[in-house]
C-alpha positions in Angstrom: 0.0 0.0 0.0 3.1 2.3 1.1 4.1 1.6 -2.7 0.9 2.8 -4.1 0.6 5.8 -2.7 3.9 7.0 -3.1 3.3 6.3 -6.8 0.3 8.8 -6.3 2.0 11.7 -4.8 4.5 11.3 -8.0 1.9 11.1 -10.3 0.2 14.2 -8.5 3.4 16.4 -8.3 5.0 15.8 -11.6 2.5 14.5 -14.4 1.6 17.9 -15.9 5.4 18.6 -16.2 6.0 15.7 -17.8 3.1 16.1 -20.2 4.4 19.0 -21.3 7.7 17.9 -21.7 7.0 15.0 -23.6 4.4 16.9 -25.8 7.1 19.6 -26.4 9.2 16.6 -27.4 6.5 14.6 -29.7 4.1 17.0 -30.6 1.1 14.2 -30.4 -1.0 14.3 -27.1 -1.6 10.6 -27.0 2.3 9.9 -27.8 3.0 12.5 -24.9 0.3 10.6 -22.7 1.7 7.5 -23.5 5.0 8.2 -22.3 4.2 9.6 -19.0 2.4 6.5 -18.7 5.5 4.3 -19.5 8.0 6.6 -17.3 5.5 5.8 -14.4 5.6 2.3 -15.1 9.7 2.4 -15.2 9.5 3.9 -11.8 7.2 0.7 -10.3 9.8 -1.6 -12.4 12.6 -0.1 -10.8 11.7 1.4 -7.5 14.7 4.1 -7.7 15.8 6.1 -4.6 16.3 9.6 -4.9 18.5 11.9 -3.0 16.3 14.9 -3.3 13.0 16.7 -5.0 15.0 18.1 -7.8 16.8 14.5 -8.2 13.0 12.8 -8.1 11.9 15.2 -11.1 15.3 15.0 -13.2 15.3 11.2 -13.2 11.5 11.2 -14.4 12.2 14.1 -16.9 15.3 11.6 -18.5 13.1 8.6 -18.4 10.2 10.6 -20.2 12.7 11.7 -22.8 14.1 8.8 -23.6 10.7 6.9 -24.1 10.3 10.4 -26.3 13.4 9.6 -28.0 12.5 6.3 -28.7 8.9 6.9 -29.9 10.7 9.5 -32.6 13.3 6.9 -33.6 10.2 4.3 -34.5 8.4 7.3 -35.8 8.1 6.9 -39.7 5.9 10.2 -39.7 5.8 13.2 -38.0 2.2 14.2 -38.2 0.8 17.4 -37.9 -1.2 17.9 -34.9 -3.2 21.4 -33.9 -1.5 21.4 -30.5 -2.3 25.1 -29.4 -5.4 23.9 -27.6 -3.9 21.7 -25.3 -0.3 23.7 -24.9 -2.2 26.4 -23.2 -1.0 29.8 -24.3 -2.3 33.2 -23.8 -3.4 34.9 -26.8 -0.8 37.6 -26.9 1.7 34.3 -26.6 -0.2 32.0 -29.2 2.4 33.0 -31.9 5.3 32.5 -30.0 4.1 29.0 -29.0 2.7 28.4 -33.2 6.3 29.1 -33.7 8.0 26.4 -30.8 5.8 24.1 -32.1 7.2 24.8 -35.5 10.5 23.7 -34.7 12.0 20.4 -35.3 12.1 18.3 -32.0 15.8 18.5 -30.6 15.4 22.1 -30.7 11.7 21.9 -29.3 12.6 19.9 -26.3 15.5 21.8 -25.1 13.6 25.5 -25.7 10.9 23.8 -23.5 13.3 22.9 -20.4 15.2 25.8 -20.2 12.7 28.7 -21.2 9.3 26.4 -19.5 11.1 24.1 -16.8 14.2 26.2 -15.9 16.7 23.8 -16.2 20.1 24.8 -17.6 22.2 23.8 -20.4 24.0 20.7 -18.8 21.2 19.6 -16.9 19.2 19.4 -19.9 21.9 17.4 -21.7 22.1 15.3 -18.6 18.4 15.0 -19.3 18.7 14.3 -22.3 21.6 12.0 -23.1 23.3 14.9 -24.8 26.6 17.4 -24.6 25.8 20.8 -22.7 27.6 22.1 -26.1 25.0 20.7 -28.5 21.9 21.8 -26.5 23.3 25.4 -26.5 23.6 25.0 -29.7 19.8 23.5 -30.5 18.8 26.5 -28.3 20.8 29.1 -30.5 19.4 27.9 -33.4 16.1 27.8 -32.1 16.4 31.5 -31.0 17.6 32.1 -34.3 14.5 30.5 -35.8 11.9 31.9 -34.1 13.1 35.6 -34.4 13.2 34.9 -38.4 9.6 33.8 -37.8 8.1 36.4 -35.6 10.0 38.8 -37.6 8.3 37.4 -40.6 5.0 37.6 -38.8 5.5 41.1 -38.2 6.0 42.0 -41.6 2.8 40.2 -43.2 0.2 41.9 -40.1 
């Protein structure tokens, strides 16, 4: 029973930031619902111990994106999905979010956990599985991106 609810305290503290970490990632609600699910599960399989509240989120954010990483790898596709709904966004912040969603999934997932989750460059490569050098360098180009495309928006309203 200890087990169980233990299980439901995680699943009350960190589900929505995982959600949106693995929709960042996939951009598929169902995909991102599915690997929530899965990182859950990985937590009964393995019954981890963590050090700390910070070490308790980073270990579910890694398992999250590696199911992510491995749903993109099997991925034949990348559908388009009309994410805005769900990835709530105020109005005024609806076409900087069009634009996240725009970009391709490396970049995507690490704008998300440094700009949404606060994390920094080598946690998020600790995250996920990668060099702090190469997520500074998906988030410069993902800054470079997205002021090419709200620039662009700018100029057609």
């Amino acid at each position: 029973m200890e087990r169980s609810n233990r299980l439901e305290e995680l699943v009350t503290k960190h589900e929505n930031t995982l959600f949106r970490a693995a929709l960042a990632i996939l951009g598929d609600v169902q995909e991102a619902e599915d690997a929530v699910q899965d990182t859950f599960l990985r937590y009964l399989e393995k019954r981890p111990q963590f050090r700390d509240g910070e070490h308790e989120k980073a270990w579910l954010l890694k398992v999250t994106a590696n199911r992510c990483k491995s749903v993109l790898r099997t991925r034949r596709r990348h559908p388009a999905v009309e994410l805005l709904d769900v990835y709530q966004a105020p109005e005024e912040g609806r076409e900087l979010l069009e634009a996240i969603l725009a970009l391709p999934a490396n970049q995507r997932s690490a704008v998300h956990l440094h700009y949404y989750e606060g994390y920094t460059s080598e946690e998020i490569g600790a995250i996920l599985g990668q060099r702090p050098g190469t997520v500074r360098s998906h988030l410069s180009r993902a800054r470079d991106a997205l002021r090419r495309y709200l620039s662009d928006e700018e100029g057609e309203g």
